[in-house]
C-alpha positions in Angstrom: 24.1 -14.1 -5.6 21.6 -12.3 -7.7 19.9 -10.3 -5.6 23.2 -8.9 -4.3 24.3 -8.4 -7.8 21.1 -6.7 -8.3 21.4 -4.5 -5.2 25.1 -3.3 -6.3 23.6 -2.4 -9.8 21.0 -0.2 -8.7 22.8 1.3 -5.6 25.2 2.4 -8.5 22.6 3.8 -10.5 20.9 5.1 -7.8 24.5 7.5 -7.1 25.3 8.3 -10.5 21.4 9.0 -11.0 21.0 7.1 -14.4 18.9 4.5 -15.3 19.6 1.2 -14.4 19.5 0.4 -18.1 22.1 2.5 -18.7 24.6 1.2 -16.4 26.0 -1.2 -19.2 26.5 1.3 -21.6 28.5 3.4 -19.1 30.7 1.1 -18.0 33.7 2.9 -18.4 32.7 6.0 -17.3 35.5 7.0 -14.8 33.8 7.8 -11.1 34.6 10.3 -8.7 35.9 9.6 -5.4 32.5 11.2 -4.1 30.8 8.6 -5.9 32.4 6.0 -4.7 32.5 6.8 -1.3 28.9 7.5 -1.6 28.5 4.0 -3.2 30.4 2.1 -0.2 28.2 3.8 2.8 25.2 2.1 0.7 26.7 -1.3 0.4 27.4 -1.1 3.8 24.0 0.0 4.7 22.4 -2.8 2.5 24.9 -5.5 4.1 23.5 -4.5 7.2 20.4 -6.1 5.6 18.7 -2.3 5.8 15.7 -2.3 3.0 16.9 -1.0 -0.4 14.1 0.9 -1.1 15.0 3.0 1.8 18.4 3.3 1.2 17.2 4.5 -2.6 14.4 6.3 -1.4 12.1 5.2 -3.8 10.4 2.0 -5.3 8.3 1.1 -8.4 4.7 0.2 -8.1 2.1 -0.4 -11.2 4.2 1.2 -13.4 5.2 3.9 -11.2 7.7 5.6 -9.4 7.2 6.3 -5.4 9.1 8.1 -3.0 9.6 5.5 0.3 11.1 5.9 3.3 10.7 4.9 7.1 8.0 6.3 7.6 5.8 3.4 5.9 5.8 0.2 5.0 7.4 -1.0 1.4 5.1 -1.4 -1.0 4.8 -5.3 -2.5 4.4 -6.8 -5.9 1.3 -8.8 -4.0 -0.5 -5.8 -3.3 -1.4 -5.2 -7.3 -3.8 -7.5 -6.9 -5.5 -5.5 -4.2 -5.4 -2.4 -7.0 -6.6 -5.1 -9.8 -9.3 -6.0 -8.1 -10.5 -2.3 -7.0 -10.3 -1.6 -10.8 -12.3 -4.2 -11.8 -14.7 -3.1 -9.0 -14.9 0.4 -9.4 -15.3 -0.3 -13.7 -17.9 -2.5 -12.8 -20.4 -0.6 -10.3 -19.1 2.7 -12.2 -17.7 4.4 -8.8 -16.7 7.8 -7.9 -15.6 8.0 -4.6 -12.7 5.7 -2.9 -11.2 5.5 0.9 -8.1 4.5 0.5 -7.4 3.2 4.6 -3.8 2.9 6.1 -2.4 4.6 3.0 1.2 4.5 3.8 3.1 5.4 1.4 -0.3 6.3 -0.8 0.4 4.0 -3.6 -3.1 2.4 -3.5 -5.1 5.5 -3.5 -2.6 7.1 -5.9 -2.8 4.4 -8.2 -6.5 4.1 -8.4 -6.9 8.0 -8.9 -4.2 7.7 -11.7 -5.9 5.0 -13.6 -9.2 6.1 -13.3 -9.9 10.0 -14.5 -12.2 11.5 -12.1 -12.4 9.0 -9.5 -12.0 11.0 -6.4 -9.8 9.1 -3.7 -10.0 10.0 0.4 -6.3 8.2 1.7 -6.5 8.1 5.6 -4.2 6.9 7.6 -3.5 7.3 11.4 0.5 8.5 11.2 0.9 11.5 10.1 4.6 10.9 9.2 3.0 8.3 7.0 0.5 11.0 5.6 3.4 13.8 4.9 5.4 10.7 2.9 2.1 9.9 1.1 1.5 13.9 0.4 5.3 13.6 -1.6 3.7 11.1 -3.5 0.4 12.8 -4.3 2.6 15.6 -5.3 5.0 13.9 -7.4 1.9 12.3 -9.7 0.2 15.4 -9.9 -2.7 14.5 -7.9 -3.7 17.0 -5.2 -6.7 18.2 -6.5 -8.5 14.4 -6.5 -6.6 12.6 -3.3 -7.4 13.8 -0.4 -5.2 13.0 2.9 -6.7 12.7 6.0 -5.2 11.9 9.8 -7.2 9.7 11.6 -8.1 6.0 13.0 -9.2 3.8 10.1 -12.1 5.4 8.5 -12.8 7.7 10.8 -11.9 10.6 8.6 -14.9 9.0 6.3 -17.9 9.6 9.0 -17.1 13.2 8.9 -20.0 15.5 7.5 -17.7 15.9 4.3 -17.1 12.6 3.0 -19.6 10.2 4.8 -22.9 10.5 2.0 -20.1 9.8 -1.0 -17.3 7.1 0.0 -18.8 4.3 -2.3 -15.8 2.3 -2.0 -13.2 1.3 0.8 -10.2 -0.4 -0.4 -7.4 -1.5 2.6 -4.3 -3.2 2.7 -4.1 -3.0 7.1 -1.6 -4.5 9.3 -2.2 -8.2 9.8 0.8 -10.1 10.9 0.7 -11.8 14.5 3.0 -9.8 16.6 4.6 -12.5 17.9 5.5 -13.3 14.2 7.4 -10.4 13.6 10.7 -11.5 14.8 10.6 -14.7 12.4 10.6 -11.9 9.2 13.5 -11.2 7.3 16.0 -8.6 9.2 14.8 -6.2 6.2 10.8 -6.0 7.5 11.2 -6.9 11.6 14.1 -4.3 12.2 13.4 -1.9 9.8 9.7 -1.1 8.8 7.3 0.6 10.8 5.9 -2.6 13.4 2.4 -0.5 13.6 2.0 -0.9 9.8 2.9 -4.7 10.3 1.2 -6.2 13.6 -2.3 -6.9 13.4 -4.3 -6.5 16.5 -6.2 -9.4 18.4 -4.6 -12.4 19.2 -5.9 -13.6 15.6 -4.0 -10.7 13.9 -7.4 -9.9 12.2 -8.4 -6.5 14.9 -8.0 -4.1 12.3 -10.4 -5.5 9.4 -12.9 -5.9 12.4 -12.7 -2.2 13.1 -12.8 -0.9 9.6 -15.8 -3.3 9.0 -18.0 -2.1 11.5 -16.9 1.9 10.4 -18.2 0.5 6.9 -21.5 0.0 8.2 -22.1 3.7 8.9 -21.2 4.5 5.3 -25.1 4.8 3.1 -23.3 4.8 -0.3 -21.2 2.0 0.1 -21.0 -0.3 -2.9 -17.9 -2.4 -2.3 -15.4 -3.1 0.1 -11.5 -4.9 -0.7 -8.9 -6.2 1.5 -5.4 -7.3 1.6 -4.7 -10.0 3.5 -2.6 -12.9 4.9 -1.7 -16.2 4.2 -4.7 -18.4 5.7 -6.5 -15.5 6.6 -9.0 -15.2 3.3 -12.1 -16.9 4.7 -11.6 -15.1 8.0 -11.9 -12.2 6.8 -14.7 -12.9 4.1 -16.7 -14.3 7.4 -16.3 -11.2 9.0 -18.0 -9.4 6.3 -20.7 -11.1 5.7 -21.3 -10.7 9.6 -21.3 -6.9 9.5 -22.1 -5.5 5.7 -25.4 -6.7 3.3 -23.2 -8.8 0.9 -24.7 -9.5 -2.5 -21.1 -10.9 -4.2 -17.9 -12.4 -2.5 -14.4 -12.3 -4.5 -11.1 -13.8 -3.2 -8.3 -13.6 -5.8 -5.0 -15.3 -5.7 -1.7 -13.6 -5.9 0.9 -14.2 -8.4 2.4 -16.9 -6.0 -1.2 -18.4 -5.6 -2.1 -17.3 -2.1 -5.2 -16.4 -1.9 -4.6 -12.3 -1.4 -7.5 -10.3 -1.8 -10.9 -10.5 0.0 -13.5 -8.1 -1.6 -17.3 -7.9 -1.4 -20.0 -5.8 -3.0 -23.5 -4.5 -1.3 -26.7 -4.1 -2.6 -28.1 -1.1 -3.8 -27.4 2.1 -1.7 -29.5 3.7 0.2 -31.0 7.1 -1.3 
């Protein structure tokens, strides 16, 4: 199989601590007993369906390298379009000032920061496991002195005296599988990532845009607002915008396996 070709290759790489590129070209390097041994626990690990980002400890996002662990959910290919789309957004309406909400791992609010010089990024999230696994990351891309990491529920770190007259952006990628869902999931996501990161709330799945839309209404400066979300869930979630926030544009974009992926909307003119 492929993937199990491709999982042996960079499990191997991942021990010898080479690029997988390189793997090829040392194929007749001799390995030590240590090597192998440490080689067959992570073959067993990954046989026992365990992610392999977490057996590696790291993944690749937008051209990057990120530390990732248990502690938060694996970053996906799908979610570049949620950073795409806050590019485009935050080019467009010139922004300064980003909430990255349920950061995880960070690699939203990360990636923004990194791709746009001076944008200042506020990354909440409410685990603060999650938070010290997205502080490695910050760390690790030199980026301390524009992210900002902050514990609490949604964007409730963004009403605070500090940050609630800039945030001109929020930008999310929340939980929103039905929980009873969950157990249908590849072994890799239902037995191993973090279920709060995962489950949405309500019995529509949706209870965690609802909550972070109605905290956006509290925010003056707010220019635009993007979402990650489910299959089927696009026009949902658009509705419950335009309920809450003074829309003036509506964008879904479609993922790379055309599912429409990203809800994002932008206000009028702040107030001032």
């Amino acid at each position: 199989m492929p993937e199990a070709e491709h999982d042996a290759r960079a499990i191997a790489a991942h021990v010898l601590r080479i690029p997988l590129s390189q793997l090829t070209v040392q194929q007749e390097r001799l390995l030590t007993t240590d090597s192998l041994a440490a080689m067959d626990v992570l073959a067993v690990a990954r046989e026992r369906r365990e992610p392999l980002q977490y057996l590696l400890g790291c993944t690749g996002f937008y051209g990057r390298e990120f530390a990732c662990d248990r502690r938060a959910l694996i970053p996906r290919p799908d979610t570049e379009t949620l950073v795409e789309v806050a590019l485009e957004l935050i080019a467009d309406l010139r922004l300064h000032v980003v909430a990255d909400v349920g950061t995880g791992t960070g690699i939203i609010g990360i990636t923004l920061a990194a791709e746009v010089r001076g944008l200042k990024v506020l990354a909440t999230d409410a685990s603060v496991d999650a938070l010290a696994l997205a502080a490695e990351n910050v760390g690790r891309h030199r980026l301390d002195s524009r992210v900002t990491l902050a514990q609490g529920q949604w964007l409730e770190p963004a009403l605070s005296e500090q940050w609630r007259e800039s945030v001109e952006m929020v930008v999310s990628n929340p939980p929103y599988i039905r929980a009873d869902e969950i157990g249908s999931l590849m072994p890799e996501v239902s037995k191993h990532e973090p279920r709060q990161a995962l489950a949405g709330s309500d019995d529509d799945a949706l209870g965690a845009y609802r909550a972070i839309i109605e905290q956006c209404a509290s925010l003056p400066k707010l220019r635009a607002i993007a979402f990650e979300v489910g299959d089927g869930q696009a026009a949902q979630v658009a509705e419950l915008i335009h309920a809450t926030l003074p829309v003036s544009e509506s964008i879904v974009r479609k993922d790379l396996g055309s599912v429409d992926r990203v809800v994002a909307a932008v206000m009028g003119a702040p107030e001032r």
